[in-house]
N, C-alpha and C positions, 0 to 999 in steps of 0.2 A: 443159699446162693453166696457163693466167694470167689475174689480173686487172689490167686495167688503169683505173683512172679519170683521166681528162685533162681539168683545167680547168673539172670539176663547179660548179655553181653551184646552189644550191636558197633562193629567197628564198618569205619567207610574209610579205606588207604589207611594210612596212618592217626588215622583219628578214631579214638574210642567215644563214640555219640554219647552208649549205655556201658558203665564198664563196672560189670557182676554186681546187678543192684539187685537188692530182695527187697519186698514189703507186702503187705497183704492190704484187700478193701474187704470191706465187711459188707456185710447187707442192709441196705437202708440207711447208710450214714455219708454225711457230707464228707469227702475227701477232697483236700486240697492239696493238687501238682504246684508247685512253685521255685524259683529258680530263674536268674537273669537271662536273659538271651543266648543261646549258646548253650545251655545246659543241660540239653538231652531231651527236653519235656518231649518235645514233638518226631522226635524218635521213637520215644518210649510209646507215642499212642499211638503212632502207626502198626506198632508192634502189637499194641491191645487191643485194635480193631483187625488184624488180621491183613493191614495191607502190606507191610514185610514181616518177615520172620529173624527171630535170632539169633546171631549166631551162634551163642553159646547159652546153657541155660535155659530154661522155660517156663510157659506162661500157662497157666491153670486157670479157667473161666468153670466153676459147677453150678450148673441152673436144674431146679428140678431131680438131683443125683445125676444127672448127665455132664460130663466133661466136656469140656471144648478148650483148644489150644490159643482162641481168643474170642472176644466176643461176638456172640455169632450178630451178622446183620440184623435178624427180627425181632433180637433184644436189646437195639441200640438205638439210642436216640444220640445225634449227633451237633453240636454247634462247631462246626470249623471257622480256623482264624480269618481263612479268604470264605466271604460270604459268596451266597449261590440263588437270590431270588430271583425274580422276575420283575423289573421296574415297571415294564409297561402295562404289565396285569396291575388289578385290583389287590387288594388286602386279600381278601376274604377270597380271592382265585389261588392266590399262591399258597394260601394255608391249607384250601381242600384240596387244590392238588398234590402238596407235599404228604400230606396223611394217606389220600387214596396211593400215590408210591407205597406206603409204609401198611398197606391192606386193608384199611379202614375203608366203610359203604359213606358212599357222600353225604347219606344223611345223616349218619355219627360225625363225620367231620364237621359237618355246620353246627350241629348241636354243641361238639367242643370245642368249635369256633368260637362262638356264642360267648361262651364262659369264659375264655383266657381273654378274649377283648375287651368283654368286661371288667376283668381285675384288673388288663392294665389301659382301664381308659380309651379303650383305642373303638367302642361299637359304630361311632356316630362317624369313622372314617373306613369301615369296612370296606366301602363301594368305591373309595378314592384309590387310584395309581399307587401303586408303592410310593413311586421317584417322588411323589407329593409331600410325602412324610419325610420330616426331620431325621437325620441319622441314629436319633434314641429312640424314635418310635418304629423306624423300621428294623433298629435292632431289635424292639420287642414280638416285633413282627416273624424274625427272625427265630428266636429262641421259643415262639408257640410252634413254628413248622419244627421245632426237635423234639418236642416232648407229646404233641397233640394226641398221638397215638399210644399215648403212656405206657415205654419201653421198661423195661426191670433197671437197664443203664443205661444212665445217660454221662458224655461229656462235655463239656461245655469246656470252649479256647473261649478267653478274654470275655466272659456273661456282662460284665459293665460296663465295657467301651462303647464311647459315646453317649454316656446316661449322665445325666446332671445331680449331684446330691440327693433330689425326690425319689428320681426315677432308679438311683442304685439302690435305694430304700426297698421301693418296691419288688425290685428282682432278690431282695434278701425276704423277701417273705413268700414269692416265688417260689422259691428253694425249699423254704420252711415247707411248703404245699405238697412240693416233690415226693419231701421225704415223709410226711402225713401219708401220701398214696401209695406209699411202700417200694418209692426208686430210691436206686444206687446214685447217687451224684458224686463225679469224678471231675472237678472243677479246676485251670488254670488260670488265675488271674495277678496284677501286679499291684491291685490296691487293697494294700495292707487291714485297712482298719476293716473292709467287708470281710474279707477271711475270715479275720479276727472272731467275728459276731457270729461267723454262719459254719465254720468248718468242725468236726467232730476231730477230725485228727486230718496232718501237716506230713505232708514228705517234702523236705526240701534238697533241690538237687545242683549241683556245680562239678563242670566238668563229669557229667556223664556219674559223677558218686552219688547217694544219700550223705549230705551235711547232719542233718537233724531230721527224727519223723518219732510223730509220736503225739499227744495231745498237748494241747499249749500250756499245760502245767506239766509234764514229764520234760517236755521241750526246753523247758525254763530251769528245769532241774538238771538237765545234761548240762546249760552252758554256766550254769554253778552260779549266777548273778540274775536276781529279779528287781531289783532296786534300784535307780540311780538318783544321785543327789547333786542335786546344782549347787553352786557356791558364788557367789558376784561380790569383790568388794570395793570399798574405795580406793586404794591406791594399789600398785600394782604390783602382780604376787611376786612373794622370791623362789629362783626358783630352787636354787640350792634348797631350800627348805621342804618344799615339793618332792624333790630326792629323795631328802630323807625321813620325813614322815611314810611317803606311800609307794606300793610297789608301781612300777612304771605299767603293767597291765591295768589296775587298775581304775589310774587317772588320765583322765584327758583333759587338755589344757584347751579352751575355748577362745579365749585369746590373753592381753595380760593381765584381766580382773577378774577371769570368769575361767571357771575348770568344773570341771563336771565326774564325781566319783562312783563305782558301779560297788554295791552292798548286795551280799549273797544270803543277808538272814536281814530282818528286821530287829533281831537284839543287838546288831553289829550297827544300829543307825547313831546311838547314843557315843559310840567310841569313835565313827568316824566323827561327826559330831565335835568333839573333841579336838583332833587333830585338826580340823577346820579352822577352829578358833585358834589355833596357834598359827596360821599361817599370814593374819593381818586383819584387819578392822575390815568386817562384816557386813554389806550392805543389804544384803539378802540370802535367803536358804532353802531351795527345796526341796522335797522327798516325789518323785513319782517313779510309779510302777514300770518298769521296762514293758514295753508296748510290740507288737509285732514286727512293725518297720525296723526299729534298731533292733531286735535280734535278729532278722532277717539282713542287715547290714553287716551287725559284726562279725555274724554266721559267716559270709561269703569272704568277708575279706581275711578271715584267719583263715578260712577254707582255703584260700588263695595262696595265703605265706607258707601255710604247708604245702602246698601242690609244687610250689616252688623251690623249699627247701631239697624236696626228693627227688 
């Protein structure tokens, strides 16, 4: 089971959504959609569920050695960004009737009612109203009606909105469960540090292109800097000297006592290192790892200066 899309293209007037993006999903691994607002994502799945088509280029779904030119409905489990329950039903009405949509016999549905309520705390409110539930519980509510009937893929728009630090916990082990029962998870969301933990491999998209895709250690290796080092001192830096010690990609100047330097190897920490010390008396120094968020930052915004450049 793969997905393949090649050389996609989906323009609206003068707007390229998708413009000739390739990537593939594998089977059974957490993929993550990601990309600011505007950047194609929800073009793109329109495109992978079948509700428009491309216009250039094509989409390869193979389940079983059978082809489909996107994923067919009875192997999809879906989380859309505009939700779709029933407030004035119960819990436990809108999950069997979401499953019975999806072919399931009412009494599989209760039975894996049962169980997702369970992991996520929700049994003892099965009988209550949706509208009763806090918007994280009925998000979780939510995300059992997409997978209940355990599709081959699934995708999930925004899995943690509305969830409190516990409760994104939880849907990170959620996923983990997913992909135990041998689903596809094709996930969009904007907070970094879950990705981080749960995704197998990243496509990031701006302006309709792939910026970066690939595993967050290949990922880290295209943009040639995994390191950055903080610097804070007492009085305030020069900047002539900032010049000319470091390249201006580099460094970024924090304000006048604080610059922060991006290192591409960890044998290169002792030279910057170095060059720090010559820039004025020392209050503090750190080394940490570049983390999702700022490459996911400075991904877009160089993204940007080139889109602009051309």
């Amino acid at each position: 089971m793969q997905l393949l899309v090649n050389q996609v293209l989906k323009q609206y007037a003068t707007v390229k959504a998708v413009n000739h993006l390739s990537f593939n999903v594998n089977r059974g691994e957490i993929f993550a959609l990601l990309g600011p607002n505007g950047a194609g994502k929800s073009s793109l799945v329109k495109m992978l569920t079948g509700f428009t088509k491309p216009d250039a280029g094509n989409i390869s779904v193979t389940i079983d050695d059978v082809e489909y030119d996107a994923i067919p409905n009875w192997a999809l489990g879906y989380l859309p960004e505009d939700r779709g329950l029933y407030p004035e039903k119960s819990v436990i009405d809108n999950i069997c009737y979401f499953a019975q949509l999806n072919g399931m016999a009412k009494s599989d549905a209760k039975e894996q009612a049962a169980f997702w309520l369970e992991k996520f705390d929700l049994s003892e409110r099965k009988s209550d109203q949706l509208k009763s539930l806090s918007k994280g519980n009925q998000q979780k509510v939510q995300l059992i009606t997409a997978v209940i009937h355990q599709p081959q893929w699934i995708i999930l728009d925004e899995p943690f909105s509305g969830l409190d630090p516990v409760n994104q916990e939880k849907v990170v082990t959620f996923l983990h469960e997913l992909k135990k029962l041998g689903m596809t998870v094709l996930l969009s969301a904007h907070q970094m540090a879950m990705v981080e933990k749960i995704a197998d491999r990243i496509l990031l998209m701006n302006k309709g292109e792939a910026v970066f895709y690939g595993t967050l250690g290949e990922i880290t290796q295209q943009l040639g800097s995994n390191n950055l080092v903080v610097a804070s001192y007492i009085h305030a830096i020069d900047q002539e000297k900032i010049t000319e010690l470091f390249p201006k990609d580099d460094v970024v100047q924090i304000n006048d006592t604080k610059l922060q330097v991006a290192c591409a190897e960890k044998d290169q920490l002792n030279h910057v290192t170095d060059k720090l010390t010559k820039l004025g008396a020392l209050s503090s120094i750190q080394c940490q790892q570049r983390d999702l968020h700022q490459i996911y930052i400075d991904a877009i915004e160089q993204h940007g200066e080139i889109a602009h450049e051309a």
